[in-house]
N, C-alpha and C positions, 0 to 999 in steps of 0.2 A: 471438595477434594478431587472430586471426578475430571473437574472442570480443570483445576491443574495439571492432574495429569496428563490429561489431552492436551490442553495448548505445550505441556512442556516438551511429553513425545513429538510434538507436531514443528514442534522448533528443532529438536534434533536430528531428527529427520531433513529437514529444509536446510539447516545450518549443515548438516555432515552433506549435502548433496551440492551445495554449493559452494563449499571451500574443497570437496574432492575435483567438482569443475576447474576453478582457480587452480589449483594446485597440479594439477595434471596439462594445464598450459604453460606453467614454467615447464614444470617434467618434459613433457614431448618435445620444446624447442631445445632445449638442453641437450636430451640426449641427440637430436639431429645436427646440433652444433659441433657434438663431439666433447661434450664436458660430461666426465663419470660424475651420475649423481649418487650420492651415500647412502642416503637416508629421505625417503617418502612417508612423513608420519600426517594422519589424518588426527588431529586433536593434540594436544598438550598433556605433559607429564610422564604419570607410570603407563608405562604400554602393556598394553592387556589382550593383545594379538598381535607378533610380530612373526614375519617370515622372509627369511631370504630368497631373492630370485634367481635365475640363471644367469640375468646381469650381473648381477654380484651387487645391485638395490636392498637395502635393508626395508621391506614395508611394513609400517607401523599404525597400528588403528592403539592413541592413548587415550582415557580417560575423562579427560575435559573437553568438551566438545565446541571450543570456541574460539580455534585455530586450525592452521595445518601448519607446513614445510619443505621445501623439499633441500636438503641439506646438499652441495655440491662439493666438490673436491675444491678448495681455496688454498692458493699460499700463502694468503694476510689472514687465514684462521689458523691452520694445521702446516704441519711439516710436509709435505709432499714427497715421495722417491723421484729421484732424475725420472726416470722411465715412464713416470703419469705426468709430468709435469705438464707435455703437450696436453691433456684432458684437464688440466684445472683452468676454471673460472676466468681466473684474473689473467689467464693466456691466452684468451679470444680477446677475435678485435673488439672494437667498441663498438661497432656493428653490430655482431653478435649479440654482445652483452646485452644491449637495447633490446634485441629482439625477443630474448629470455626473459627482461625483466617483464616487459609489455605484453608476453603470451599469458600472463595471469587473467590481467583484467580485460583482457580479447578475449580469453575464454569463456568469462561471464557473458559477454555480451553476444558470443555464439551459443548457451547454452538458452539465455534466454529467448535467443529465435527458435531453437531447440523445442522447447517448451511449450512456446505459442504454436509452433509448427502443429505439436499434437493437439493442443489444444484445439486449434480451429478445424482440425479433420473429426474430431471426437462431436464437435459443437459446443456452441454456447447458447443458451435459451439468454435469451436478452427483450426488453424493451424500447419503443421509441420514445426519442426524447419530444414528449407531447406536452404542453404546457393547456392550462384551461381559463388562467387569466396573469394580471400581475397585482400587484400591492402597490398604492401609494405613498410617495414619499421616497421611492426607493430609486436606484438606478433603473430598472425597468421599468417604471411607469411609463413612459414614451410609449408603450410597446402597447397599441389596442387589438385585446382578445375578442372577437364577436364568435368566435365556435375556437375549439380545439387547434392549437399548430403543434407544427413538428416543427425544431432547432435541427437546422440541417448544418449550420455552419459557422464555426466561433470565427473570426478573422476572415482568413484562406486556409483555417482548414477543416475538412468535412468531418463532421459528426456522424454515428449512428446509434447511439445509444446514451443512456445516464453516465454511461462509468469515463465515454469519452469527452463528452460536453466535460464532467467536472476534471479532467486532466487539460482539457483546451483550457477551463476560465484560469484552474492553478495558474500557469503558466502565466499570465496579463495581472497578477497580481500585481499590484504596485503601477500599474498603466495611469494613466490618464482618461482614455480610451477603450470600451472593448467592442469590436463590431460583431452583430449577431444577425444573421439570415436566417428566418422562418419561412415556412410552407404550408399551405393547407394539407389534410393528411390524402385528399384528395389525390396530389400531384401533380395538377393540374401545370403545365409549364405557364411561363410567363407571371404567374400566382407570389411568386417568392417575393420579399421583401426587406431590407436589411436595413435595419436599425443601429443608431451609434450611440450606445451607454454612455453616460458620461459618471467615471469612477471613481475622480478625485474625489472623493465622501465617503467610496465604499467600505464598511467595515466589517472587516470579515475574523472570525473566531474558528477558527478549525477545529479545534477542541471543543466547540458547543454549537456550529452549525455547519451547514455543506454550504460552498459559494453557490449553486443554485440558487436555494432561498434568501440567503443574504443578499444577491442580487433583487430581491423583489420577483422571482420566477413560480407561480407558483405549478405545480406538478400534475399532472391529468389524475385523476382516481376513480376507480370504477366507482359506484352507487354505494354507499356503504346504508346496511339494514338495520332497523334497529332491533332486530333480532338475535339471540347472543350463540354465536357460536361455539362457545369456547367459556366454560366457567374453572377456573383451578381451584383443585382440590384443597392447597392450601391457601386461596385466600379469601377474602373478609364477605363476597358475596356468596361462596359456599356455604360459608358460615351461619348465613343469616338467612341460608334458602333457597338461593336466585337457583333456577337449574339452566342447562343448553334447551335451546329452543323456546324460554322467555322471548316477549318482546316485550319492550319498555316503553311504556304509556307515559310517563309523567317521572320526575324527580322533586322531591317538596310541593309537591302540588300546583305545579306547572309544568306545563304539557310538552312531551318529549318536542325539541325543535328540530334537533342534528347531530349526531355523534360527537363531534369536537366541542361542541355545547357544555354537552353531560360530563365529556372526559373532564374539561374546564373545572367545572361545579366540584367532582368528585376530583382531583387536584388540590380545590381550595379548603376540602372538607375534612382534612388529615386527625385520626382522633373523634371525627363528630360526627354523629349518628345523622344520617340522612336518611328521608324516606320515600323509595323505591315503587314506584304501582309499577307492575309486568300484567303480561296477559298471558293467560297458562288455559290449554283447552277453551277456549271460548269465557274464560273468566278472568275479572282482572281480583289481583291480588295487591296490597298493601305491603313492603317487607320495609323491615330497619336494616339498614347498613353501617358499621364504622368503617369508614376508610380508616388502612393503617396506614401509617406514617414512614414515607423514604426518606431520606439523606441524599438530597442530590453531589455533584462538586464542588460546588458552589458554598454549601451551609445549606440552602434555603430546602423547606421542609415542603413535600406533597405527597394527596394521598390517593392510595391504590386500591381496587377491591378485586384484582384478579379477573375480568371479564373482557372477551372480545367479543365485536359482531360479525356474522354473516357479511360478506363481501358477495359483491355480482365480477362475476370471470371477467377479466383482461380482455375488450373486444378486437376480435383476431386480427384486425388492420393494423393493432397497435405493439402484437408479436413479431420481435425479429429473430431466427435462428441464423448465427455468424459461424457456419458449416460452409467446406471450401473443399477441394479436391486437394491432390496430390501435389500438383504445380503452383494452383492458383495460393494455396496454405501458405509456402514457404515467402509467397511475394507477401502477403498482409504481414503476416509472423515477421518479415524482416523490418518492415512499415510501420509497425505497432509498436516494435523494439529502439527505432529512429524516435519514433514521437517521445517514448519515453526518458531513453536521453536526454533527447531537448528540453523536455519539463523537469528531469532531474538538474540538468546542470543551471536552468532559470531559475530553483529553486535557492541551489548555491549560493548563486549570486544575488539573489534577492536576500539571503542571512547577511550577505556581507554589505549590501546597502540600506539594508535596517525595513527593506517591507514585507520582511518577514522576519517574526518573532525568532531567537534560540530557546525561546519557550514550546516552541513545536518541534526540537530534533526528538527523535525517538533513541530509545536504546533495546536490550536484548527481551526486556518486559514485553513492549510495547509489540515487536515483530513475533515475541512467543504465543500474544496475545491473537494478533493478525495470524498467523500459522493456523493456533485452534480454530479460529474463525472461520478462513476460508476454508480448512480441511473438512467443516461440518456442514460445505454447503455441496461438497462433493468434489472428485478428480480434477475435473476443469476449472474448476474456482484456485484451487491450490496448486494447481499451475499458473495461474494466472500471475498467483500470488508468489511464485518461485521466481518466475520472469521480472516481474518488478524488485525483487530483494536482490538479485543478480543483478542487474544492471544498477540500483543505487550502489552495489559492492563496487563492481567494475568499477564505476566513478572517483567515489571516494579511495580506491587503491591507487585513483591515477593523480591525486591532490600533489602537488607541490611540497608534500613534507618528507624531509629527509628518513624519516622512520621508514615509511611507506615507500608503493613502487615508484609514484610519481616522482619521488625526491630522489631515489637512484636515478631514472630516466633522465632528470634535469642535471644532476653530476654529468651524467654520459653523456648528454648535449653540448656543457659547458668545454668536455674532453672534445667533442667536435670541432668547435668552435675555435679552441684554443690548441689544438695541438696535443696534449697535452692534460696528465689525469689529474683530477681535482686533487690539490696534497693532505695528505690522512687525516692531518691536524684540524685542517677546514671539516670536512668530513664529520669529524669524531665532534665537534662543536654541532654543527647540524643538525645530526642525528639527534642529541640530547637537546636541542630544540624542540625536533619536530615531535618525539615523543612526548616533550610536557606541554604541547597544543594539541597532542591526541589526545592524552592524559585528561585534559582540559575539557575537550570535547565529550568525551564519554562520562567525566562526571556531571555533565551539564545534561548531558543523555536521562544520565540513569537516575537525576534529579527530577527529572521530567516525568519517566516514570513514576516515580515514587509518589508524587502530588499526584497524578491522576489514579492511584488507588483507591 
């Protein structure tokens, strides 16, 4: 219950912050165009804080937190007096118009440099993307590991961390081809190497792995101990004894090998009493365990007994902190917000020529989900994560359907082009297009959520 209400406040929060953005880049070009705006409502419905301004702005914070507006003086809505007529809407050039409609989803994509901006002065504790070998069979088997590298670079463009390699590969979904430059972590010049994947086979599950590993990459990890750091109160090794600071000698009466070993074993044991040797003070011990049994996605069943190990620290060549100045912030911030674009709208298009699933759009679940998640790994994570839901907003505002901005924008191009305003009729058809392909899209959303509960 805790767990809801966090991801939920963590959505309202996010969603009330980035539709106030959107909606205040109409507002601003608006009123500099000289169109009286009515009505500024932040959410849908009954308003539940409204106040007028000195403009003569009605501003409205409503209810439901899964829209805004900003309502403008129109003569194809309301009656207008002679005297405002020069401030209505539909009495700017098309120029104008364009640039009203467009200052929404330009808004997003200023806020989310915004965002990044603080972000990167704040810092970001990050990783390098260190690889320590690969998997056969896979697209990276080409690629021979003899010590530790660093992924410096997907294609032409540079990597610094996990979070960017996995926005570089997104992006080469559906290639043929992915090109990858590694480094020793040395740095040594001349050292680098770039290898060409070959993709057509790659298959990738977003919903049950990161392209990482599905590329056959596997991930640097420090030592891990078979020592237990970490026993939970409520589960099945508590239960049966295990305490922190156990080490694990044996499983069934074979001699501990490797933590992924044991996890394995104790997976396939769901329900059935396994027996545990630890060493406790210089003595070893005998325990019984039941793993209890998860539900994965899937159906398929495995079992868990609540215990982590001791891990050996992150060695410090493998720490990167993405902390930037005042100037230097807003140049990455802007950089970061480019890339993202580009891997949103490759995404797009990638739904639309099938190598990517509609089984992966998300809907308001999924980002409520994301919201609590990055809010609980602290400030800069939840910026990060504002940046990215801003600029997928921006995007998809700027779609080609007539509901939406995009599909205004494309009337007022056609009004370029032609001379001439798109007539109401066409319009009024459109519109109730492009709504039952939003309509469309958001049940297929919120379908998608719903299986992955």
């Amino acid at each position: 219950m805790l767990d809801f209400l966090w991801n939920l406040g963590s959505f309202v929060i996010a969603l009330g912050v980035l539709i106030t953005a959107h909606e205040y880049g109409h507002f601003w070009v608006a009123r500099r165009c000289g169109v009286k705006v009515e009505r500024f409502s932040i959410g849908f419905g009954k308003a539940i804080w409204r106040k007028v301004g000195a403009d003569g702005t009605e501003y409205v914070l409503a209810v439901i937190p899964l829209g805004g507006y900003v309502k403008m003086l129109d003569e194809r809505v309301d009656d207008v007096p002679e005297a405002l007529k020069s401030q209505a809407f539909n009495r700017k050039s098309v120029w104008q118009r364009i640039a009203i409609v467009g200052a929404g989803p330009m808004a997003n994509f200023i806020f989310a440099i915004f965002a990044l901006y603080i972000m990167y002065l704040i810092g970001v504790p990050s990783l390098k993307p260190v690889i320590e070998s690969t998997q056969v069979d896979t697209p990276a088997e080409i690629i021979k590991v003899n010590k530790p590298m660093q992924v410096i670079a997907i294609g032409d463009q540079s990597v610094r961390n996990w979070e960017e390699v996995t926005y570089a590969l997104v992006g080469h979904i559906g290639d043929e081809q992915i090109s990858m430059t590694l480094a020793p972590l040395s740095g040594v010049m001349g050292e680098e190497r770039t290898y060409l994947l070959d993709t057509r086979q790659w298959q990738f599950d977003p919903e049950k792995q990161s392209p990482i590993t599905s590329l056959g990459l596997d991930i640097y990890r420090p030592e891990i101990s078979p020592t237990l750091g970490l026993v939970s109160d409520d589960g099945a090794a508590h239960a049966a004894g295990v305490k922190v600071g156990d080490t694990i000698i044996a499983i069934n009466g074979s001699s501990y090998r490797d933590w992924d070993s044991f996890v394995e074993q104790i997976k396939a044991s769901a329900n059935k009493t396994v027996s545990i040797t630890v060493k406790r003070n210089g003595e070893q011990l005998k325990l019984s365990v039941t793993p209890k049994a998860r539900t994965l996605d899937d159906g398929s069943v495995e079992g868990v007994i609540g215990v982590a190990p001791n891990q050996a620290p992150w060695p410090e060549e493998m720490r990167l902190q993405l902390e930037y100045g005042f100037g230097e912030s807003f140049v990455v911030a802007a950089d970061k917000t480019w890339q993202l674009v580009s891997v949103s709208i490759k995404m797009i298009g990638k739904l639309f020529t099938g190598d990517v699933s509609v089984k992966n759009l998300s809907g308001p679940i999924s980002i409520a989900q994301g919201a609590g998640s990055s809010a609980n790994y602290g400030l800069v994570y939840f910026l990060g994560f504002l940046a990215l839901i801003s600029v997928n907003l921006g995007i998809i505002n700027l779609l080609p359907l007539p509901v939406l901005d995009g599909g205004h924008l494309l009337y007022y191009f056609i009004e370029v082009i032609t001379g001439r305003p798109v007539p109401e009729k066409v319009q009024e058809i459109g519109f109730r297009f492009g709504a039952a392909m939003l309509l469309m899209l958001m049940s297929i959303a919120l379908f998608n959520d719903f299986s992955r509960l």
